[in-house]
N, CA, C and O atoms as a DFTB+ gen file, in Angstrom:
616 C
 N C O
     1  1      13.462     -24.187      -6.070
     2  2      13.194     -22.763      -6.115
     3  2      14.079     -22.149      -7.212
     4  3      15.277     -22.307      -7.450
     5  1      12.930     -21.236      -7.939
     6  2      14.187     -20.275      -8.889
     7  2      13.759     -19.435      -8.897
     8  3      12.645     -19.128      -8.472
     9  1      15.079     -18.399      -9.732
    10  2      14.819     -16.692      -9.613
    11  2      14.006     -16.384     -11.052
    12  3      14.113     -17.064     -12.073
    13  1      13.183     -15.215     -10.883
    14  2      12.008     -15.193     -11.888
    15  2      12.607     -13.982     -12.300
    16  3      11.841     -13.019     -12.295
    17  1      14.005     -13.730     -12.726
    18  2      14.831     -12.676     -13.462
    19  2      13.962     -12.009     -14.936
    20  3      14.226     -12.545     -16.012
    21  1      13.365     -11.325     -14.918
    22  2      12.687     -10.645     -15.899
    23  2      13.659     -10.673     -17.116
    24  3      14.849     -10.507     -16.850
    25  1      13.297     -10.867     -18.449
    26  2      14.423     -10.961     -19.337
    27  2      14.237      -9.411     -19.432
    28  3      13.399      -8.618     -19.003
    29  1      15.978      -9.268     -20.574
    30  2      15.899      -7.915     -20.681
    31  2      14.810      -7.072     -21.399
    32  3      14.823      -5.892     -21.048
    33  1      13.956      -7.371     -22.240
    34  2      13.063      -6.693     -23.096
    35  2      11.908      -6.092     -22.120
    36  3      11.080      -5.191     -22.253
    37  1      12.191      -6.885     -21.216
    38  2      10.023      -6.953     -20.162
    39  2      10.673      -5.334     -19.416
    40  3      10.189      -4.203     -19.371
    41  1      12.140      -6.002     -18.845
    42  2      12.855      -4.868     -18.557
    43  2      12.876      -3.658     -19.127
    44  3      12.804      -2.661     -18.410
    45  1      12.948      -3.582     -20.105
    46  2      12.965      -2.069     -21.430
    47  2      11.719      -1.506     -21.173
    48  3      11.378      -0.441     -20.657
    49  1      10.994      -2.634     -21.738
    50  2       9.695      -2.138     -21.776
    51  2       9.118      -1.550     -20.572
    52  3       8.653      -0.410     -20.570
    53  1       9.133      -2.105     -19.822
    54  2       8.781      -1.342     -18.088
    55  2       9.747      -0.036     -17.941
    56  3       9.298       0.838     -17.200
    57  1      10.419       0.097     -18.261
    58  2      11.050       1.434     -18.135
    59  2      10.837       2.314     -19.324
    60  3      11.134       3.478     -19.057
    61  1      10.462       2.157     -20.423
    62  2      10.015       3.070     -21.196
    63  2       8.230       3.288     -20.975
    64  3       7.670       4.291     -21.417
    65  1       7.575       2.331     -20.326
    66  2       6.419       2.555     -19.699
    67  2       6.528       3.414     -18.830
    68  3       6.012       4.530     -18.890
    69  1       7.267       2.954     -17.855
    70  2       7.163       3.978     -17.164
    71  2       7.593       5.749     -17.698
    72  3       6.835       6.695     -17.915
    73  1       8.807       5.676     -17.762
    74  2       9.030       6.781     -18.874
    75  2       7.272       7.732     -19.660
    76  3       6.837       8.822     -19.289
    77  1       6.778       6.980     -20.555
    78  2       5.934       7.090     -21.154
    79  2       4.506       8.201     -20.178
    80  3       4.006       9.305     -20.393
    81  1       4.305       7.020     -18.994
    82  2       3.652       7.770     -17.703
    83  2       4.285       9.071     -17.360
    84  3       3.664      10.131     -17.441
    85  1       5.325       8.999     -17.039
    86  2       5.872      10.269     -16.776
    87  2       5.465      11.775     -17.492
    88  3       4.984      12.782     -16.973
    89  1       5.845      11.507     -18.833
    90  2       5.883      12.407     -19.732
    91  2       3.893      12.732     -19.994
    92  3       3.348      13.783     -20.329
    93  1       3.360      11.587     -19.728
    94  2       2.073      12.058     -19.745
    95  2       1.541      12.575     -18.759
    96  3       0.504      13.201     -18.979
    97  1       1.978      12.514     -17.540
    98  2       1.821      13.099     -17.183
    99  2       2.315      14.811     -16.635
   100  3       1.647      15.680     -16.075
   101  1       3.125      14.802     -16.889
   102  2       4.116      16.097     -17.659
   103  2       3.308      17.130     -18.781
   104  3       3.185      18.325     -19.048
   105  1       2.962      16.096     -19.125
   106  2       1.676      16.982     -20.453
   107  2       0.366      17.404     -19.701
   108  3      -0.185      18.502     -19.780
   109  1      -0.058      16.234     -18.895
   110  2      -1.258      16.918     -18.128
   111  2      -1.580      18.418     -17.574
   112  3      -2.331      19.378     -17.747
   113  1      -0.252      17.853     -16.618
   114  2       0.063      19.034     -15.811
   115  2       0.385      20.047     -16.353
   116  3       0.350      20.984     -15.556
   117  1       0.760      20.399     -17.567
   118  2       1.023      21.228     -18.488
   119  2      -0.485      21.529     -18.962
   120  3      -0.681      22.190     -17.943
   121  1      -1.390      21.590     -19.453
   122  2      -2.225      22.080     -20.021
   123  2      -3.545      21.622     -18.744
   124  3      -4.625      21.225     -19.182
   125  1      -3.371      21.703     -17.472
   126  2      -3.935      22.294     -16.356
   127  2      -4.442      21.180     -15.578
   128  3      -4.573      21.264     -14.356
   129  1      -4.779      19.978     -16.346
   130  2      -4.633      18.892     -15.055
   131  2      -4.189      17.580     -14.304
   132  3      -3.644      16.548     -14.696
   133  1      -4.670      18.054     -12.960
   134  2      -3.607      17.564     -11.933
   135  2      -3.610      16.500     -12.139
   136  3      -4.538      15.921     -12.705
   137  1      -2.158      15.754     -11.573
   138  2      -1.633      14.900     -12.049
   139  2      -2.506      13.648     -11.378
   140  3      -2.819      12.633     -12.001
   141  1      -2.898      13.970      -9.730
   142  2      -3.893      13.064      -8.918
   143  2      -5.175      12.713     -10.148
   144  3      -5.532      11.553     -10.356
   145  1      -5.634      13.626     -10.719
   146  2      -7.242      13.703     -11.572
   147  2      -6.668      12.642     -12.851
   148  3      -7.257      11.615     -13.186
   149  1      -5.263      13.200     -13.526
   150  2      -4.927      12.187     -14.626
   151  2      -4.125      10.706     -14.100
   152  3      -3.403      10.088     -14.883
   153  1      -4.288      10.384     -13.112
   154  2      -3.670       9.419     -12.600
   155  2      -5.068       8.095     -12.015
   156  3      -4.921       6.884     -11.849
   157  1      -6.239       8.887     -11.843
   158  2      -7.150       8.190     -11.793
   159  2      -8.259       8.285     -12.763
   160  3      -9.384       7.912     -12.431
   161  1      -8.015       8.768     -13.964
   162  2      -8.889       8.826     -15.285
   163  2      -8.192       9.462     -16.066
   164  3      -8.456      10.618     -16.399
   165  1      -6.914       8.621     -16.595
   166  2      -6.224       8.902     -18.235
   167  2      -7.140      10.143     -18.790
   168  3      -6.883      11.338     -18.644
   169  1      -8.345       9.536     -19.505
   170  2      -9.456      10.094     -20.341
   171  2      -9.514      11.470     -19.982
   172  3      -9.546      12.355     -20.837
   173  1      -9.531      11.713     -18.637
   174  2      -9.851      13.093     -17.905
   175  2      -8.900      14.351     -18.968
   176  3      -9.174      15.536     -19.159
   177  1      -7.741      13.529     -19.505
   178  2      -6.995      14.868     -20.615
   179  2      -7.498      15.559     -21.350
   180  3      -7.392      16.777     -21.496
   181  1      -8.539      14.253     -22.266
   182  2      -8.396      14.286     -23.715
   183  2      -9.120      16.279     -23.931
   184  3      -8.417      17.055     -24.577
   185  1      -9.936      16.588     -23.564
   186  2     -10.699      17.764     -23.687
   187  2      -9.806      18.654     -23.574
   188  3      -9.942      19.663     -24.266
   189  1      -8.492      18.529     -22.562
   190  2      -7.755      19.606     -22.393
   191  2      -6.367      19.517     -23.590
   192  3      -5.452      20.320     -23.768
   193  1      -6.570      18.626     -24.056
   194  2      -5.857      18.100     -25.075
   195  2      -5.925      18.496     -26.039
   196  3      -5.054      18.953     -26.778
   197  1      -7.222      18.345     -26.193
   198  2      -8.049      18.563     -27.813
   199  2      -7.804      19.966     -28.167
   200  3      -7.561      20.482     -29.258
   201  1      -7.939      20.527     -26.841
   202  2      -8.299      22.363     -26.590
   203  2      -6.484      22.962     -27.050
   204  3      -6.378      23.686     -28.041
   205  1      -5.695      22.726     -26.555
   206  2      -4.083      22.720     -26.613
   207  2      -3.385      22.266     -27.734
   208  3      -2.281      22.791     -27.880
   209  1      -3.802      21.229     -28.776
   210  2      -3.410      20.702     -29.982
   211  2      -4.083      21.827     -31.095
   212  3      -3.414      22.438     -31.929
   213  1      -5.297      21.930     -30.942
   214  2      -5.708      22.934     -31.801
   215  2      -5.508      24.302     -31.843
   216  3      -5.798      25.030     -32.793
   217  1      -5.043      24.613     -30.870
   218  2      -4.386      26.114     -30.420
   219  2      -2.991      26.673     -31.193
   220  3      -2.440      27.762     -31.350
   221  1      -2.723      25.072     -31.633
   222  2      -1.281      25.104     -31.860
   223  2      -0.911      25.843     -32.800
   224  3      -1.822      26.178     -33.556
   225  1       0.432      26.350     -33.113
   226  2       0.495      27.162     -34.602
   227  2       1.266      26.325     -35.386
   228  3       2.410      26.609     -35.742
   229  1       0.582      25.117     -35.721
   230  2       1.155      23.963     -36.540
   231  2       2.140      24.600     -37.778
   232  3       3.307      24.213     -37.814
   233  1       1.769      25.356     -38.559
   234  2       2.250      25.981     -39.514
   235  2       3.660      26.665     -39.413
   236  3       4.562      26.815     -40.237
   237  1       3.507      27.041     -38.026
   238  2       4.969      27.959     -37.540
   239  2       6.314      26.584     -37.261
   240  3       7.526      26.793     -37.291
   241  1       5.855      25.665     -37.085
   242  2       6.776      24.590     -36.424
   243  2       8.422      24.056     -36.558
   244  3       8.817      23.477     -37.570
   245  1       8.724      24.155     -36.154
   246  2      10.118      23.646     -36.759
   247  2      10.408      22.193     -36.065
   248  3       9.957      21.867     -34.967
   249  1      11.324      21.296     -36.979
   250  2      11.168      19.783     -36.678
   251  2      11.368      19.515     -34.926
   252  3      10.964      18.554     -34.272
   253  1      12.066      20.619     -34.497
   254  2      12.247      20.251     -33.008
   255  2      10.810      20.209     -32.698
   256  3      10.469      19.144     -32.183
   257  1      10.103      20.862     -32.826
   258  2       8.579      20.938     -32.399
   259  2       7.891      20.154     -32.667
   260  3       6.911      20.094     -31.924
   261  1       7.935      19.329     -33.580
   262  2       7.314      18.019     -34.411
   263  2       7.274      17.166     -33.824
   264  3       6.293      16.459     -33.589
   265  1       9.026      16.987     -33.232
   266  2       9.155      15.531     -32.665
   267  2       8.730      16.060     -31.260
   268  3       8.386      14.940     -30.884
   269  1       8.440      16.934     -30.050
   270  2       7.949      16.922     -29.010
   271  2       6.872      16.781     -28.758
   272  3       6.486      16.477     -27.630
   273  1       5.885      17.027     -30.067
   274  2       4.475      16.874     -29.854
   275  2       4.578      15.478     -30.258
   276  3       3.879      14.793     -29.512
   277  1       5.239      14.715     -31.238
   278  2       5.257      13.422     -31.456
   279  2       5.316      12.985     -30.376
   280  3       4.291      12.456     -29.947
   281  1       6.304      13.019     -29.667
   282  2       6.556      12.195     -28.663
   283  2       5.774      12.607     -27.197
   284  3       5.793      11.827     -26.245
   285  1       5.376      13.370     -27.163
   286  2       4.224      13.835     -26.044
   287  2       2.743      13.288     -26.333
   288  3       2.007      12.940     -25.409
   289  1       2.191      13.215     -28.267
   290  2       1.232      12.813     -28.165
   291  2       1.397      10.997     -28.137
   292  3       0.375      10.443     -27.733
   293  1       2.126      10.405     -28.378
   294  2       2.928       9.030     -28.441
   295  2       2.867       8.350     -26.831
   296  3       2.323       7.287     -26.534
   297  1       3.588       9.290     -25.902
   298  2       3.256       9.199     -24.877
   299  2       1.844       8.922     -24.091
   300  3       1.490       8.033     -23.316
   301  1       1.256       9.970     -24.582
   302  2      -0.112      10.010     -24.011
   303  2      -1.359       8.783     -24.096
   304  3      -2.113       8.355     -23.222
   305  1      -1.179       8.373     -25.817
   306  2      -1.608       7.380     -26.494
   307  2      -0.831       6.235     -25.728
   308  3      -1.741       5.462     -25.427
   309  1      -0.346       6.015     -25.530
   310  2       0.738       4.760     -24.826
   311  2       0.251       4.446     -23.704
   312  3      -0.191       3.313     -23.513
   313  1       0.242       5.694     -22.457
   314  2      -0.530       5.420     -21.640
   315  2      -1.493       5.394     -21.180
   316  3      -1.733       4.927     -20.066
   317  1      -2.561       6.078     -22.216
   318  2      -3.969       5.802     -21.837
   319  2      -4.112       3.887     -22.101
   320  3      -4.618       3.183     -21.226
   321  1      -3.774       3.518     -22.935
   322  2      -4.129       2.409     -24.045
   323  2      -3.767       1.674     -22.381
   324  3      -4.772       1.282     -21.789
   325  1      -2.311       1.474     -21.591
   326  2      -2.153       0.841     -20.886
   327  2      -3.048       0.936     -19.639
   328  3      -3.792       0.053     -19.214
   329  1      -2.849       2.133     -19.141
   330  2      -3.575       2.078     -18.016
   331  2      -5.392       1.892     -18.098
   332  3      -6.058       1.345     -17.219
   333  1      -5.914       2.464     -19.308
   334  2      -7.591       2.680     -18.870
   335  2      -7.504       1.012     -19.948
   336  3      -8.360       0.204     -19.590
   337  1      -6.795       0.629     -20.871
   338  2      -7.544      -0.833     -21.570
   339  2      -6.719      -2.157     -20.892
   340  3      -6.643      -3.319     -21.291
   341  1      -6.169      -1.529     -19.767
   342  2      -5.096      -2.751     -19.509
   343  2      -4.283      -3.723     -20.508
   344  3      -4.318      -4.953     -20.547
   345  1      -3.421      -2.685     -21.434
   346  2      -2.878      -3.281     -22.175
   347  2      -1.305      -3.224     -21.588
   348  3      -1.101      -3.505     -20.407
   349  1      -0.268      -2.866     -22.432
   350  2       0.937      -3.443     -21.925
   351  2       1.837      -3.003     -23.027
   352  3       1.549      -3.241     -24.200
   353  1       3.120      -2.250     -22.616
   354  2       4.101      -2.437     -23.623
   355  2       4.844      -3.217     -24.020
   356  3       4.739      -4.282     -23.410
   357  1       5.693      -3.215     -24.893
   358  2       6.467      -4.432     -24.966
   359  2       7.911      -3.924     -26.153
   360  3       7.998      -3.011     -26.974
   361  1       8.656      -4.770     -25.822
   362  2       9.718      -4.230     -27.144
   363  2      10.117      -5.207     -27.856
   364  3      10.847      -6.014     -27.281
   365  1       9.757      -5.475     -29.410
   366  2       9.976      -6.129     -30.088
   367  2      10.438      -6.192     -31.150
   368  3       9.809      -5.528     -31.974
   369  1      11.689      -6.952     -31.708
   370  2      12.285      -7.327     -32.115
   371  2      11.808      -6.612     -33.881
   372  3      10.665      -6.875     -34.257
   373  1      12.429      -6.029     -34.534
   374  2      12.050      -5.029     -35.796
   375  2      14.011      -4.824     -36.526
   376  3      14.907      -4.027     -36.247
   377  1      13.926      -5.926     -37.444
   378  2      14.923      -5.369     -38.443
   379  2      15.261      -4.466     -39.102
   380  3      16.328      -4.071     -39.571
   381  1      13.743      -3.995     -39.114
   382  2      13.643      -2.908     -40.461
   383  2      13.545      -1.404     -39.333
   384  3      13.080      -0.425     -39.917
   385  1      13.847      -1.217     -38.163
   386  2      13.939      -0.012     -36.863
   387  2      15.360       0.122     -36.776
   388  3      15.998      -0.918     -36.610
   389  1      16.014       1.276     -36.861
   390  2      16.812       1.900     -37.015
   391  2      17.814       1.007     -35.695
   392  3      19.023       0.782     -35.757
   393  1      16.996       0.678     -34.717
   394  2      17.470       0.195     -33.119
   395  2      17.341      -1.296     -33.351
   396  3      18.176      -1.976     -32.755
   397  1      16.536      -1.882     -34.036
   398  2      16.490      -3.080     -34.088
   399  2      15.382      -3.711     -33.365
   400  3      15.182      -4.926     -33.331
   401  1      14.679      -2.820     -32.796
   402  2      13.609      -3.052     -32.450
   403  2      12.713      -1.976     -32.420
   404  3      13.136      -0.867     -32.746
   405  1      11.179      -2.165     -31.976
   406  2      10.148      -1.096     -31.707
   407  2       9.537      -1.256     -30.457
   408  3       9.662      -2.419     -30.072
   409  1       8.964      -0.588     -29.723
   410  2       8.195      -0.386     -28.605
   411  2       6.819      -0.622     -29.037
   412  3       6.504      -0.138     -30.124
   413  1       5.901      -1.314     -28.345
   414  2       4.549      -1.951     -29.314
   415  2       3.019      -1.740     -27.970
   416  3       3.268      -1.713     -26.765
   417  1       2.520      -1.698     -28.158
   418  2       1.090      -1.747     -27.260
   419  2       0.748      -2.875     -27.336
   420  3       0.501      -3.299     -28.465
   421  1       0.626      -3.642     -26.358
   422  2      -0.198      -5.032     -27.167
   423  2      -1.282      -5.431     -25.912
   424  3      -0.882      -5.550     -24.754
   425  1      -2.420      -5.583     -26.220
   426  2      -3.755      -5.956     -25.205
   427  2      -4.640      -7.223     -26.201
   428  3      -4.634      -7.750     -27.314
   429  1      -5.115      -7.229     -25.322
   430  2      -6.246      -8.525     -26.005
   431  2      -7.348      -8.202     -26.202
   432  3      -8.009      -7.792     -25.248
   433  1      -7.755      -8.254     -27.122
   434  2      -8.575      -7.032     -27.656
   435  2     -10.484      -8.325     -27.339
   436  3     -10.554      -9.366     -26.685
   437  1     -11.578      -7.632     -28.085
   438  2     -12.753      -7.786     -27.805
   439  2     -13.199      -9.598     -28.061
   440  3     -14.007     -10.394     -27.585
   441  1     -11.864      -9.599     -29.345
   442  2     -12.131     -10.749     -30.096
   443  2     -11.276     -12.230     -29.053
   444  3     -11.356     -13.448     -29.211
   445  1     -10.817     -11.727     -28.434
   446  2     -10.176     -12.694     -27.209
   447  2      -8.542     -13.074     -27.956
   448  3      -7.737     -13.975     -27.719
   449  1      -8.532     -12.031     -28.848
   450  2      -6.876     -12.833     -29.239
   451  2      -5.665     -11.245     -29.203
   452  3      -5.980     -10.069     -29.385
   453  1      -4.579     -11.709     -28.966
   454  2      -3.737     -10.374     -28.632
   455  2      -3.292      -9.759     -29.881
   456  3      -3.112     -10.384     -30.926
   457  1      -3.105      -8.366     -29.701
   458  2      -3.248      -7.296     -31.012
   459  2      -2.287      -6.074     -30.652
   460  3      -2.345      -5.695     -29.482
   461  1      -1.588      -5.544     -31.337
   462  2      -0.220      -4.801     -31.082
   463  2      -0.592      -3.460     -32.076
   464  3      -1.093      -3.414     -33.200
   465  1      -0.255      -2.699     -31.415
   466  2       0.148      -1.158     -32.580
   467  2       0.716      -0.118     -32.125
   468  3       0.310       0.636     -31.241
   469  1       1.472      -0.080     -32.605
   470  2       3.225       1.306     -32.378
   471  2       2.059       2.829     -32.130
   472  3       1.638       3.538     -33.044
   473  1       1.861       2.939     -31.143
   474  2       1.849       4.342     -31.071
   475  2       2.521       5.566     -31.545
   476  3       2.060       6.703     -31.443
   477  1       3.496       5.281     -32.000
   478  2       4.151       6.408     -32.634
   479  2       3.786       6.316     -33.814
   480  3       3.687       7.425     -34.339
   481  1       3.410       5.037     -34.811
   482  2       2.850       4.901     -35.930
   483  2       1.729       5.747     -36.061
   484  3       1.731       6.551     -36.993
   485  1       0.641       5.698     -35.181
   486  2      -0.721       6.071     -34.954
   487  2      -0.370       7.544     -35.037
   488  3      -0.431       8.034     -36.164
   489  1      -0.035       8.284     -34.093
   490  2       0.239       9.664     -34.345
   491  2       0.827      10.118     -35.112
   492  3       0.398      11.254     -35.314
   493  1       2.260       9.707     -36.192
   494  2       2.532      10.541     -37.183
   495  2       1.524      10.102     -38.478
   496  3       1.316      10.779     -39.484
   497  1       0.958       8.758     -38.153
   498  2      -1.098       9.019     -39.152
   499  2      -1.323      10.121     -38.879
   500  3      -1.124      10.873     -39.833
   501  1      -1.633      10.563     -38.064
   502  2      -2.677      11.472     -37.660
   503  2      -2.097      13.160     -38.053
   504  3      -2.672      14.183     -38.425
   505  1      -1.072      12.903     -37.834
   506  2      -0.096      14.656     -38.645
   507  2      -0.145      13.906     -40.005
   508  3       0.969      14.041     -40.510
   509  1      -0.821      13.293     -40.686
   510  2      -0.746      13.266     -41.810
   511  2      -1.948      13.942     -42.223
   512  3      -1.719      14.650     -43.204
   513  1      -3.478      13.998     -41.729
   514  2      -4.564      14.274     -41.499
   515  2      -4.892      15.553     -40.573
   516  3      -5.795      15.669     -39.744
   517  1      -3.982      16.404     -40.921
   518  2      -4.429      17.629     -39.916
   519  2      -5.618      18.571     -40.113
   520  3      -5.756      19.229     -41.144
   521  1      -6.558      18.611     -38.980
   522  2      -6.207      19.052     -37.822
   523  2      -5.982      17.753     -37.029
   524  3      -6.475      16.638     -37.199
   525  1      -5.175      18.166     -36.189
   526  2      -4.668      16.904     -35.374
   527  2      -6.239      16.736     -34.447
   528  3      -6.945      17.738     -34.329
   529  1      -6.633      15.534     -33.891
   530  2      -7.807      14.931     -33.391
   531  2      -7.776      13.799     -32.671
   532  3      -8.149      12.672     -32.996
   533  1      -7.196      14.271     -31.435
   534  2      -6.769      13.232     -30.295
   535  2      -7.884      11.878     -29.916
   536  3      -7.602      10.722     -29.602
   537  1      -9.093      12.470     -30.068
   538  2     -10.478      11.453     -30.231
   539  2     -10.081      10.105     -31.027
   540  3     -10.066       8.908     -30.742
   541  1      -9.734      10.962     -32.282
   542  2      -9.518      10.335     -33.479
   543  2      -8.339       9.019     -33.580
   544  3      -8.352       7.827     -33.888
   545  1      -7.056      10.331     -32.988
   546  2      -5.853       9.088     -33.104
   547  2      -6.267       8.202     -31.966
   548  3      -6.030       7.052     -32.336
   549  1      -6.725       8.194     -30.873
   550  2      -7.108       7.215     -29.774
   551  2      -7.940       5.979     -30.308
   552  3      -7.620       4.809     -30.098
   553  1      -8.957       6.353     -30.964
   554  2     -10.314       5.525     -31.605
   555  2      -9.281       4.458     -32.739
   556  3      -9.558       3.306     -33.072
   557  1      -8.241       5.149     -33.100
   558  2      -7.448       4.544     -34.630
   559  2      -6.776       3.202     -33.778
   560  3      -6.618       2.098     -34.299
   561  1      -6.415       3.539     -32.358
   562  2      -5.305       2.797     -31.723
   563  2      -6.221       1.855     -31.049
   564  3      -5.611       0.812     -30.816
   565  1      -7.362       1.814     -30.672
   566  2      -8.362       1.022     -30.326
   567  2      -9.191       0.440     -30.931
   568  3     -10.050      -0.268     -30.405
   569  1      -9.001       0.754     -32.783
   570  2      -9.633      -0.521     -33.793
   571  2      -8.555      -1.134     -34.155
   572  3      -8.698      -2.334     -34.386
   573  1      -7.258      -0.584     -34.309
   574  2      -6.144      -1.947     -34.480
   575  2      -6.176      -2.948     -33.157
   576  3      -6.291      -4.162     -33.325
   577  1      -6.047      -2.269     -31.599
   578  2      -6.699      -3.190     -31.152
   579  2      -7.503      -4.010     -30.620
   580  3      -7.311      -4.716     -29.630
   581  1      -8.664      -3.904     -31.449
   582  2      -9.722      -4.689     -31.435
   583  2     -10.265      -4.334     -29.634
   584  3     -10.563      -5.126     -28.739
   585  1     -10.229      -3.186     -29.642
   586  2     -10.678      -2.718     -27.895
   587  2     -12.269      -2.006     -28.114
   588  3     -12.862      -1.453     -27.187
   589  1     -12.792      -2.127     -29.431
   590  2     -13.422      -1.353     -28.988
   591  2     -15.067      -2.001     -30.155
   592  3     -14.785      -1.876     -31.347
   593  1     -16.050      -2.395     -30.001
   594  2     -17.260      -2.934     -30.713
   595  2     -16.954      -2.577     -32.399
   596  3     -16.425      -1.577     -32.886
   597  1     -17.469      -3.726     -33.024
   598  2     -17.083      -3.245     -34.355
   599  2     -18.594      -2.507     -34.615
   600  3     -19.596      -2.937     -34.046
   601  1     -18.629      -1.623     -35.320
   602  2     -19.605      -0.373     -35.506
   603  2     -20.678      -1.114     -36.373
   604  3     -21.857      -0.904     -36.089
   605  1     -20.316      -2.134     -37.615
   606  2     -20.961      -3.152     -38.124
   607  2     -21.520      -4.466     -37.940
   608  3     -21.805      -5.288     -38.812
   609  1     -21.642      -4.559     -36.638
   610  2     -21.407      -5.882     -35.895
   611  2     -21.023      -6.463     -36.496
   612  3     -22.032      -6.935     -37.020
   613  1     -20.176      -6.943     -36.976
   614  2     -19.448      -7.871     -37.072
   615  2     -18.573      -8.863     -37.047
   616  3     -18.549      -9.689     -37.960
């Protein structure tokens, strides 16, 4: 018999998952729904999302504001990807990350082989391309990983 001691990373990662849940749902409940409705259909946000991002007075912003929507829309993206594609976080090992590592999404995508992408990458794409388009950054995070029919069959 042995102990099935989680190494430390699975560890991280489960707590910034969780974390991640939290805060999305924090956002839900913030722009009107309940946390029961976003707890059994992620997706159930995106409309109230869409409606609340575009409202925004992007223009007025100051960097504190940048990084909360970063990290709120980061969040959100994180946990839809986990909970509705059954994917999974993970923390991996990144020289070139200020920490030495990154926090990663990784699921097995359509093609049967596993596929990773930084959600936080995906959303500051997407403030690169404003108006911000939660559809959009979601769809971006679900062709890196391969979650979703290629439009060309191919």
């Amino acid at each position: 018999m042995h102990s099935e001691t989680p190494e430390p990373g699975a560890v991280a990662a489960l707590e910034w998952a969780e974390g991640a849940h939290r805060n999305a749902r924090d956002l839900a409940a913030m722009v009107g729904v309940a946390p029961e409705q976003f707890d059994a259909d992620p997706l159930a946000l995106i409309p109230r999302l869409e409606n609340y991002v575009t409202r925004l007075p992007l223009d007025e912003f100051e960097q504190s504001d940048w990084i909360t929507l970063h990290s709120d829309l980061t969040s959100f993206l994180g946990d839809v990807l986990v909970r509705h594609y059954n994917a999974r976080w993970i923390k991996a090992p990144d020289s070139d990350a200020p920490a030495g590592f990154r926090y990663l999404v990784e699921a097995e995508g359509l093609d049967g082989l596993t596929h990773r992408v930084e959600p936080y990458d995906v959303v500051m794409e997407e403030f690169h391309h404003l108006p911000i388009e939660v559809t959009r950054m979601l769809a971006n995070a679900e062709a890196v990983l391969c979650l979703s029919p290629d439009p060309e069959g191919a």
